[in-house]
C-alpha positions as CSV (number, residue, x, y, z in Angstrom):
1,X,27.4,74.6,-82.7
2,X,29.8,72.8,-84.5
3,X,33.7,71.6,-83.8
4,X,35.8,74.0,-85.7
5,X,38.4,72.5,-88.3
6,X,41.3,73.5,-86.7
7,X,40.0,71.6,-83.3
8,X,39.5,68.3,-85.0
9,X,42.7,68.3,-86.9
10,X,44.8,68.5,-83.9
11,X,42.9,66.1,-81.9
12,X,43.6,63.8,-85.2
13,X,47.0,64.5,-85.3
14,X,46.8,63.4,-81.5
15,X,45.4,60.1,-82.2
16,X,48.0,59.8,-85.0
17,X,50.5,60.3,-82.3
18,X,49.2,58.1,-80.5
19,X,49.1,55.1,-82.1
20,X,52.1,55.8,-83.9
21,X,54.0,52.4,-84.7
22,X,51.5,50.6,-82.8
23,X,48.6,51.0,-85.5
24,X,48.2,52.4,-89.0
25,X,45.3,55.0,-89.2
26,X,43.2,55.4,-92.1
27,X,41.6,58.4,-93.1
28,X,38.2,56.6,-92.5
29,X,39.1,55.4,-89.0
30,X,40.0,59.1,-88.0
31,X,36.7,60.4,-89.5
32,X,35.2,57.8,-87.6
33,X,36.5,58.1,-84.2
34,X,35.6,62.2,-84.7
35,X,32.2,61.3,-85.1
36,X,32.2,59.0,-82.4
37,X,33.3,61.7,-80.3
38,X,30.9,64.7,-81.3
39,X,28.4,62.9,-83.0
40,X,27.1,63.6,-86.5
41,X,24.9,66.6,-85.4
42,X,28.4,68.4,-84.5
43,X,30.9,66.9,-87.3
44,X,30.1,66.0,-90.7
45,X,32.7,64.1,-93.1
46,X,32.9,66.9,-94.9
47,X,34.8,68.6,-91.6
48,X,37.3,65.7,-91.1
49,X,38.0,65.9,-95.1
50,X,38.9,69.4,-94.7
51,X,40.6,68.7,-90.7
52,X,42.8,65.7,-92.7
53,X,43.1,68.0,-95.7
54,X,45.1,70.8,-93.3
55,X,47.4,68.1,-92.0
56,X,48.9,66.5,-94.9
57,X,49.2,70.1,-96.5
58,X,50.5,71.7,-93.0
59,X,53.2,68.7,-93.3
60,X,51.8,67.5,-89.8
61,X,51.0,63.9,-91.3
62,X,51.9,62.2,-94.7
63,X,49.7,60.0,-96.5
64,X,52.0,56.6,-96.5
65,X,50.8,53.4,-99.0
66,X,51.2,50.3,-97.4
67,X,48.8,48.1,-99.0
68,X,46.2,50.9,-98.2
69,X,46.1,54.1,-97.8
70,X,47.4,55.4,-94.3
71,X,47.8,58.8,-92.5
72,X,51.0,58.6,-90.6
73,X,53.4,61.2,-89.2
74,X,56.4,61.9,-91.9
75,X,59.6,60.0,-91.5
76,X,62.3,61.6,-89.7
77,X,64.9,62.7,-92.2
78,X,68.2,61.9,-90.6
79,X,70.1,64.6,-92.4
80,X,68.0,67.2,-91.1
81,X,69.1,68.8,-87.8
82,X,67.2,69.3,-85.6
């Protein structure tokens, strides 16, 4: 049975939390570390594609371009309340 979408895009936007500040993520190293997890009879790339695909257009996590291409959480904005 496989991990459904919604499942592996909060347990990325865990680890995004996680290292947050400490470590910049790639798309690749979250895709990764899924697999890692389940193992590729469970999750396919195709799955974390679509799991990363719901957090940057849920607003969750922002793609940020540091020399690379990273999946961070948004900035703060410090005029919005909150």
């Amino acid at each position: 049975m496989a991990i459904p979408i919604e499942q592996l895009a909060e347990e990325m936007y865990q680890m995004v939390v996680e290292y947050h500040g400490k470590k910049n993520l790639k798309a690749s190293d979250l895709t990764k570390a899924m697999i890692a997890k389940y193992g590729e009879d469970q999750v396919s790339k195709e799955d974390c594609k679509q799991a990363i695909r719901q957090l940057i257009d849920s607003g969750r996590c922002v793609y940020s371009y540091l020399g690379g291409s990273y999946i961070t959480l948004p900035k703060k904005d410090s005029a919005a309340p909150e």
